[in-house]
MOPAC internal coordinates of N, CA, C and O (Angstrom, degrees):
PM7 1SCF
backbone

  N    0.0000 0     0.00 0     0.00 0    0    0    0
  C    1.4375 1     0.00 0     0.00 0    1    0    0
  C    1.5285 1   108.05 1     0.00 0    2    1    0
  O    1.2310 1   114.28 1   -49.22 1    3    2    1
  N    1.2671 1   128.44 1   130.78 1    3    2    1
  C    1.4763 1   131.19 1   172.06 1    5    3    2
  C    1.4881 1   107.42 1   -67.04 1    6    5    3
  O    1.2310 1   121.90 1   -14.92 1    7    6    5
  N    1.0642 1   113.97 1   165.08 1    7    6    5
  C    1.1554 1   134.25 1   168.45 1    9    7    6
  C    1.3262 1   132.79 1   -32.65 1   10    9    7
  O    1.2310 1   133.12 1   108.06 1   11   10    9
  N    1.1959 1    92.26 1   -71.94 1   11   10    9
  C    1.5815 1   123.01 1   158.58 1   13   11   10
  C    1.5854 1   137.58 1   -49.39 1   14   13   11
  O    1.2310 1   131.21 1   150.56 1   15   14   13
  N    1.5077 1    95.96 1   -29.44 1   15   14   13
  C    1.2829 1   103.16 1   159.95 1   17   15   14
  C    1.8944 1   115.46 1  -104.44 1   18   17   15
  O    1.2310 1   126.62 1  -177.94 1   19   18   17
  N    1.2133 1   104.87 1     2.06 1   19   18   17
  C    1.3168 1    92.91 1   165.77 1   21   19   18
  C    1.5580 1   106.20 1   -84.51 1   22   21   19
  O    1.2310 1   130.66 1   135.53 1   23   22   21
  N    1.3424 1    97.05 1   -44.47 1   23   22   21
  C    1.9909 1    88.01 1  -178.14 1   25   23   22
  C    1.5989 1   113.78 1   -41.21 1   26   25   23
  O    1.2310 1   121.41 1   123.68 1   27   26   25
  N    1.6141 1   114.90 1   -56.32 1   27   26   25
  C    1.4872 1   136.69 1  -176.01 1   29   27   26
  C    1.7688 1    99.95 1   -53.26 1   30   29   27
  O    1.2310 1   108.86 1   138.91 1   31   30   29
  N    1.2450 1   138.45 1   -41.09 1   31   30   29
  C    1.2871 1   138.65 1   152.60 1   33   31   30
  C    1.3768 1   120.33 1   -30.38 1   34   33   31
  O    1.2310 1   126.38 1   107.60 1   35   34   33
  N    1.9500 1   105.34 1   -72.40 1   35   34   33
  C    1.8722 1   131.61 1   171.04 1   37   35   34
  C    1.9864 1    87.71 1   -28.49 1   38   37   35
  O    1.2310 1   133.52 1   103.24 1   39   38   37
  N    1.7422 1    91.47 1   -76.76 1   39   38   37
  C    1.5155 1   103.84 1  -161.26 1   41   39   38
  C    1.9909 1   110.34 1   -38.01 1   42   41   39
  O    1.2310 1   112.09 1   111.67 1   43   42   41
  N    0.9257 1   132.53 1   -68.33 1   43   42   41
  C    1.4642 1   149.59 1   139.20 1   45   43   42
  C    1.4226 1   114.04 1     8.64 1   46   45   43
  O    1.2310 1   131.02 1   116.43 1   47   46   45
  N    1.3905 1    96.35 1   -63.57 1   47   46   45
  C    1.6678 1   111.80 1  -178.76 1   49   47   46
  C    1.7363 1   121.59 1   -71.99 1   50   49   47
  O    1.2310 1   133.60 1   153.01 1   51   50   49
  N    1.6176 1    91.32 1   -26.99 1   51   50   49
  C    1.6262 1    87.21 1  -173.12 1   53   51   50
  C    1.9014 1   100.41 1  -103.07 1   54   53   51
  O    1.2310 1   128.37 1   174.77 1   55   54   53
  N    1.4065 1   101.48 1    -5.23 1   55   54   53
  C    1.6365 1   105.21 1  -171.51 1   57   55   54
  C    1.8590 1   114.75 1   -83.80 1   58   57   55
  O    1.2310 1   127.16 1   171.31 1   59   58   57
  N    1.5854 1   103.84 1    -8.69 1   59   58   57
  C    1.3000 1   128.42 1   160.28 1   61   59   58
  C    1.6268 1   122.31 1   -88.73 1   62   61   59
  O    1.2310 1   132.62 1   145.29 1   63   62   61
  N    1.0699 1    93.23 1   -34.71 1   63   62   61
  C    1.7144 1    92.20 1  -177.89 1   65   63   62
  C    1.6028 1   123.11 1   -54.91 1   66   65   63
  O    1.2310 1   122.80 1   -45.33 1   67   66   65
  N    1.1965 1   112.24 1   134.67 1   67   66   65
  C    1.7580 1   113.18 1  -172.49 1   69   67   66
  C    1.9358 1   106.10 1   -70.50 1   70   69   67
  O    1.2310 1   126.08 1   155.97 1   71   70   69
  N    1.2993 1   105.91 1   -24.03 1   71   70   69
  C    1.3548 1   118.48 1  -168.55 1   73   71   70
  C    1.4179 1   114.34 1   -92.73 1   74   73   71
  O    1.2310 1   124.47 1   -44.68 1   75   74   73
  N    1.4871 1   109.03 1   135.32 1   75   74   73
  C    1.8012 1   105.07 1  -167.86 1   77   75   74
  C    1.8283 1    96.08 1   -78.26 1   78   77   75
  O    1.2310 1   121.09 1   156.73 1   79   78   77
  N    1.4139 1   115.52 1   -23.27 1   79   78   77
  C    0.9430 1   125.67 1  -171.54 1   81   79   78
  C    1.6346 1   138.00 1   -67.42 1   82   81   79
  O    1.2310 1   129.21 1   161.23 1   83   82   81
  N    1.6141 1    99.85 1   -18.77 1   83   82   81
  C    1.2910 1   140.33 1  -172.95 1   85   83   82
  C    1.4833 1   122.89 1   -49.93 1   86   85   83
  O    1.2310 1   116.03 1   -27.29 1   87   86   85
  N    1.0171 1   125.14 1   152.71 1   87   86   85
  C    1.9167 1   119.31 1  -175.01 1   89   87   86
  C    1.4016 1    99.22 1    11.17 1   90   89   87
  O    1.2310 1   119.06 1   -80.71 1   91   90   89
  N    1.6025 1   119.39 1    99.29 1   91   90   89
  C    1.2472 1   142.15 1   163.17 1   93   91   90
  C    1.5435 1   105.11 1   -97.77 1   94   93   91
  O    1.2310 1   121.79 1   116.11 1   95   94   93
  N    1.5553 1   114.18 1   -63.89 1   95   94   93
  C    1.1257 1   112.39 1   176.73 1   97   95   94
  C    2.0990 1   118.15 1  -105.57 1   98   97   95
  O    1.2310 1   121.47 1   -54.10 1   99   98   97
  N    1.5291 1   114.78 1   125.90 1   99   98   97
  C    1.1447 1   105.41 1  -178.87 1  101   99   98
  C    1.9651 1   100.32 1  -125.03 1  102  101   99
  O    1.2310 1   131.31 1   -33.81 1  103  102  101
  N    1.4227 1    95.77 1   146.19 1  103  102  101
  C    1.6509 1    87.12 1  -175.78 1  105  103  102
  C    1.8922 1    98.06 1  -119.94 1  106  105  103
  O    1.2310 1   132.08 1   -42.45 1  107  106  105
  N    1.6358 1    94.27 1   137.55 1  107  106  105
  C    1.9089 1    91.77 1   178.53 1  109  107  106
  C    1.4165 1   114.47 1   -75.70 1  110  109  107
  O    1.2310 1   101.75 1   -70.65 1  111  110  109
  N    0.7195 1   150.91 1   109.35 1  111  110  109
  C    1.3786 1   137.18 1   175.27 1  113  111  110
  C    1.8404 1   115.05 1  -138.37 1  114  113  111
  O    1.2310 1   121.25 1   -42.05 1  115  114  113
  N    1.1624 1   115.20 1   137.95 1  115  114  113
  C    1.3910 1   126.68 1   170.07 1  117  115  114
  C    1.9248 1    83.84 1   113.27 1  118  117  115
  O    1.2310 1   124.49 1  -106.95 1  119  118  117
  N    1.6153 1   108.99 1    73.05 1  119  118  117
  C    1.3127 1   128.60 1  -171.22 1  121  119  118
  C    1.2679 1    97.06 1  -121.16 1  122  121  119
  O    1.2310 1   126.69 1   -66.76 1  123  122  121
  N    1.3884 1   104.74 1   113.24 1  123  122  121
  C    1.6610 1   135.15 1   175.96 1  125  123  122
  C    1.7964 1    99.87 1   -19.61 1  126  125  123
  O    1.2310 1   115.20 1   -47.10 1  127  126  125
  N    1.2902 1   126.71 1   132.90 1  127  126  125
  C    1.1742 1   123.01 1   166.25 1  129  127  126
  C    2.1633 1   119.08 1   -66.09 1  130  129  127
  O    1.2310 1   131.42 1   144.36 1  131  130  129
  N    1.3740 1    95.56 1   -35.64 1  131  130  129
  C    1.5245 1   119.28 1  -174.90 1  133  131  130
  C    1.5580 1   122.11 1   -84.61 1  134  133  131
  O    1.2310 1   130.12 1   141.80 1  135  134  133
  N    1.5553 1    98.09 1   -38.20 1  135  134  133
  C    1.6178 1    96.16 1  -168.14 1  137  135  134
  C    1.5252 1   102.26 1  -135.01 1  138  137  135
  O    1.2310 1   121.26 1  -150.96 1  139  138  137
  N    1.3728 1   115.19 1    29.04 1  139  138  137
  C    1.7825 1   107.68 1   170.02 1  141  139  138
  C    2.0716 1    96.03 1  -158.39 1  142  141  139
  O    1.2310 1   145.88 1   -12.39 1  143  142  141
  N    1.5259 1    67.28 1   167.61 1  143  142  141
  C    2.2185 1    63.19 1   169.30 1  145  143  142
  C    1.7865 1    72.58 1  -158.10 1  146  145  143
  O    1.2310 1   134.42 1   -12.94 1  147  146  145
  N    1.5092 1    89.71 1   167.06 1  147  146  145
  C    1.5487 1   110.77 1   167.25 1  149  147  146
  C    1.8266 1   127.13 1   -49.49 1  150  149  147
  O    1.2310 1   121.95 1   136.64 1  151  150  149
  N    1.3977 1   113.87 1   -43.36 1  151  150  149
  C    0.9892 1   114.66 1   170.65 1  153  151  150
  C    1.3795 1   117.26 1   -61.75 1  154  153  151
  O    1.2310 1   109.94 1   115.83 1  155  154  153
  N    1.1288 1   136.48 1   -64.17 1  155  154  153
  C    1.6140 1   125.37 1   169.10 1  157  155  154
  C    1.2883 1   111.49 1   -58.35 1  158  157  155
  O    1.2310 1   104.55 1   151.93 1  159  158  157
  N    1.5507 1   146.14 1   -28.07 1  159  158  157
  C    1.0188 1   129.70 1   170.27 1  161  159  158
  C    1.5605 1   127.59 1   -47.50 1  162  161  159
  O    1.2310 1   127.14 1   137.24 1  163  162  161
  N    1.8839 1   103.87 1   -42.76 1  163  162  161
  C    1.2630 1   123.46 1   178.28 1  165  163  162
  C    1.5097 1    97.89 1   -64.28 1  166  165  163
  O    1.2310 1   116.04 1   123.24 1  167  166  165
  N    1.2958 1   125.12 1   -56.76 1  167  166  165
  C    1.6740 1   115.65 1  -160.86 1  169  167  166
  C    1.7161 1   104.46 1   -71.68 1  170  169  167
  O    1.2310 1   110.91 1   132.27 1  171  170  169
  N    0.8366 1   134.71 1   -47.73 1  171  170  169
  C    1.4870 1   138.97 1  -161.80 1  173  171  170
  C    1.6512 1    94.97 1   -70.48 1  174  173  171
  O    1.2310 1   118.48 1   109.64 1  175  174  173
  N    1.5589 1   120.50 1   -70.36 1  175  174  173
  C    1.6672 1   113.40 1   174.96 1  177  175  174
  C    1.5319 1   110.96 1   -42.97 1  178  177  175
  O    1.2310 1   121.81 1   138.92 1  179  178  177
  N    1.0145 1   114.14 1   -41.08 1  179  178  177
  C    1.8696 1   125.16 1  -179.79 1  181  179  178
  C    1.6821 1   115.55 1   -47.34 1  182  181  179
  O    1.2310 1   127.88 1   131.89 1  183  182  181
  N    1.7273 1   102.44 1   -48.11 1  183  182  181
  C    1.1253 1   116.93 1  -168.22 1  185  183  182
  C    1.4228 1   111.18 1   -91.37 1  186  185  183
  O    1.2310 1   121.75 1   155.62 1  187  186  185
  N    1.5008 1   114.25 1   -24.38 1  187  186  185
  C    0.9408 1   103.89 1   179.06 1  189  187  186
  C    2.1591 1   120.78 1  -100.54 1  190  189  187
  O    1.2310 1   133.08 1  -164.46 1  191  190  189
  N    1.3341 1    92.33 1    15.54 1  191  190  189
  C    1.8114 1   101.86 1   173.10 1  193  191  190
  C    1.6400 1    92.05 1  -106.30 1  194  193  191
  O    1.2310 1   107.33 1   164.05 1  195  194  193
  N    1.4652 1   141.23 1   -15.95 1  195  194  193
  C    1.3292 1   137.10 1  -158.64 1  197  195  194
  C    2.1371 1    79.05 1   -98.14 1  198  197  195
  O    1.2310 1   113.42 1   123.70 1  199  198  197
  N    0.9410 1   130.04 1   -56.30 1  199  198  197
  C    1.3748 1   134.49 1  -144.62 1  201  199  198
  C    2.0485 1    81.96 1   -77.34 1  202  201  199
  O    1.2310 1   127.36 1   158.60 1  203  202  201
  N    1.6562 1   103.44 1   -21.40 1  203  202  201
  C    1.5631 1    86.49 1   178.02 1  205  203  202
  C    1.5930 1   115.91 1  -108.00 1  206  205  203
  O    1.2310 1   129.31 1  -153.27 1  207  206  205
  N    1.5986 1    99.66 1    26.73 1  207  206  205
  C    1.4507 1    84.67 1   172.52 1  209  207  206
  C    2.1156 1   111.37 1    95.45 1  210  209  207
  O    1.2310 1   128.89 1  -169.75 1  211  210  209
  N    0.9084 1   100.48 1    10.25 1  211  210  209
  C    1.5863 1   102.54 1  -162.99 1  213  211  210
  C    1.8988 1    99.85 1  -137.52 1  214  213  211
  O    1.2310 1   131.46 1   -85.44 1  215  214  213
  N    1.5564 1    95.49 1    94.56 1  215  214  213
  C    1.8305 1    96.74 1  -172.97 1  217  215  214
  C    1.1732 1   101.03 1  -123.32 1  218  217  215
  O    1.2310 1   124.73 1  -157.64 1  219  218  217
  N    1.9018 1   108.53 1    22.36 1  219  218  217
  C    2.1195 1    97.23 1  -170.62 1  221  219  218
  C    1.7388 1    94.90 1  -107.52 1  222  221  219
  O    1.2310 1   113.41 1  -141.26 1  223  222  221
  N    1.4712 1   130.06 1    38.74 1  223  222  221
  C    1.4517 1   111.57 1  -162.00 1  225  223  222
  C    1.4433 1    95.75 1  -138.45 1  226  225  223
  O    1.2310 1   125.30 1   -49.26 1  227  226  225
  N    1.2858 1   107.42 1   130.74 1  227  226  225
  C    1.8200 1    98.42 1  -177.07 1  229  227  226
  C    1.8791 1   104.58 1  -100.01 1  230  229  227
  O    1.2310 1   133.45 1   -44.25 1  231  230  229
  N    1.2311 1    91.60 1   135.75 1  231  230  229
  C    1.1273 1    82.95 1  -174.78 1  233  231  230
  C    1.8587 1   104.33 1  -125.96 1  234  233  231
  O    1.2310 1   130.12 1   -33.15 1  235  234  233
  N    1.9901 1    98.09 1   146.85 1  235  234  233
  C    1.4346 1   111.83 1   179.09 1  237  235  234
  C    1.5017 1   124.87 1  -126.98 1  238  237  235
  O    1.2310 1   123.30 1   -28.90 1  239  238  237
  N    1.3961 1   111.28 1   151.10 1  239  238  237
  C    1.3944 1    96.50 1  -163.73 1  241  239  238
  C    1.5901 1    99.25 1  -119.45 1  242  241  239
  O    1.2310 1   112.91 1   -52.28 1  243  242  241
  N    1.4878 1   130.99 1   127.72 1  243  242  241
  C    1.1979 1   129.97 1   163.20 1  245  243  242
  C    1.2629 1   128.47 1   -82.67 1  246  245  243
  O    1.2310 1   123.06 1   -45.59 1  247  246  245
  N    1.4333 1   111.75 1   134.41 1  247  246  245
  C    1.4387 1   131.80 1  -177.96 1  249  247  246
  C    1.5728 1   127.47 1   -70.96 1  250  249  247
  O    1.2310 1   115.96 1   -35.78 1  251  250  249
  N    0.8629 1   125.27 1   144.22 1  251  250  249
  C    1.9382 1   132.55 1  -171.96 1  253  251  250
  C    2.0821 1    87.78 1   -61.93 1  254  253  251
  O    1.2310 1   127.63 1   -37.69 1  255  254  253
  N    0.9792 1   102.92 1   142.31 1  255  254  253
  C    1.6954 1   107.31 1   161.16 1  257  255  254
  C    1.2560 1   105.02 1    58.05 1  258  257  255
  O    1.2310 1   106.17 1   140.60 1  259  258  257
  N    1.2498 1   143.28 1   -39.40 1  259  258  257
  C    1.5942 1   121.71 1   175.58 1  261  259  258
  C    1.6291 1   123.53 1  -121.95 1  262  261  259
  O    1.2310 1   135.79 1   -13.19 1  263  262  261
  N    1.0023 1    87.04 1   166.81 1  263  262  261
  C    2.0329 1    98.13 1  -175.23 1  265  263  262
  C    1.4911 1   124.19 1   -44.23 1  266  265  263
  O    1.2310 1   122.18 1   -60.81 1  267  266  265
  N    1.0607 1   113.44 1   119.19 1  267  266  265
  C    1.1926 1   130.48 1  -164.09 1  269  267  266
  C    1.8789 1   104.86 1   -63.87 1  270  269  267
  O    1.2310 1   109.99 1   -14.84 1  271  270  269
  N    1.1439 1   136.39 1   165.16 1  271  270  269
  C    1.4037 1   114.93 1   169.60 1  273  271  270
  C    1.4701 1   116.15 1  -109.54 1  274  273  271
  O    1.2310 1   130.47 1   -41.56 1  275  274  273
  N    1.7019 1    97.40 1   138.44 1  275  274  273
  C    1.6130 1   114.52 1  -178.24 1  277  275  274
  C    1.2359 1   115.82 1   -46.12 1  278  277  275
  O    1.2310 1   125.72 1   -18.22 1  279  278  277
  N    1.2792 1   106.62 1   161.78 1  279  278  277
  C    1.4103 1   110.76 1  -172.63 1  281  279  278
  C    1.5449 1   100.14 1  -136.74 1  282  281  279
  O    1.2310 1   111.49 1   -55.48 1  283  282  281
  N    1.2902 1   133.64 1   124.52 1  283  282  281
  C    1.8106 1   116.90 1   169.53 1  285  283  282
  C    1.0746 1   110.54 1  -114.75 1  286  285  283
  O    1.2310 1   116.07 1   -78.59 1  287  286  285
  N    1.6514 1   125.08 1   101.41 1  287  286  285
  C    1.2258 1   164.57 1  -104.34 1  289  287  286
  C    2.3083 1    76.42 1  -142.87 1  290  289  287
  O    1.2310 1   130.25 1   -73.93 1  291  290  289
  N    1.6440 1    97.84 1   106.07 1  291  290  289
  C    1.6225 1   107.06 1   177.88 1  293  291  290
  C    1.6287 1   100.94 1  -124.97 1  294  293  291
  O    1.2310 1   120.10 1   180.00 1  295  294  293

């Protein structure tokens, strides 16, 4: 899935939700070894939920081989 359509998914997912509260935190992960890395994943999904109106969702991107970072979800 590109980028872009994962954001357009995020966007989708939270534009249904009954709760204002809803997908706060979303993490990208299962990022192409060849043609993506985390850092552009984060800016391009980023840019493209801000260009739609959607700036309440934090978003994280997990790395190949190591630990992803915690989140304490209150």
């Amino acid at each position: 899935m590109a980028n872009e359509d994962a954001a357009k998914a995020i966007a989708e997912i939270k534009s249904v939700s009954t709760s204002k509260d809803s997908l706060k935190y979303v993490f990208l992960a299962h990022i192409s070894k060849h043609h993506n890395n985390p850092e552009t994943a984060l800016r391009v999904a980023g840019d493209t939920l801000k260009d739609m109106n959607i700036s309440d969702i934090n978003l994280f991107a997990t790395k190949r081989n190591s630990r992803c970072r915690a989140v304490k979800i209150s």
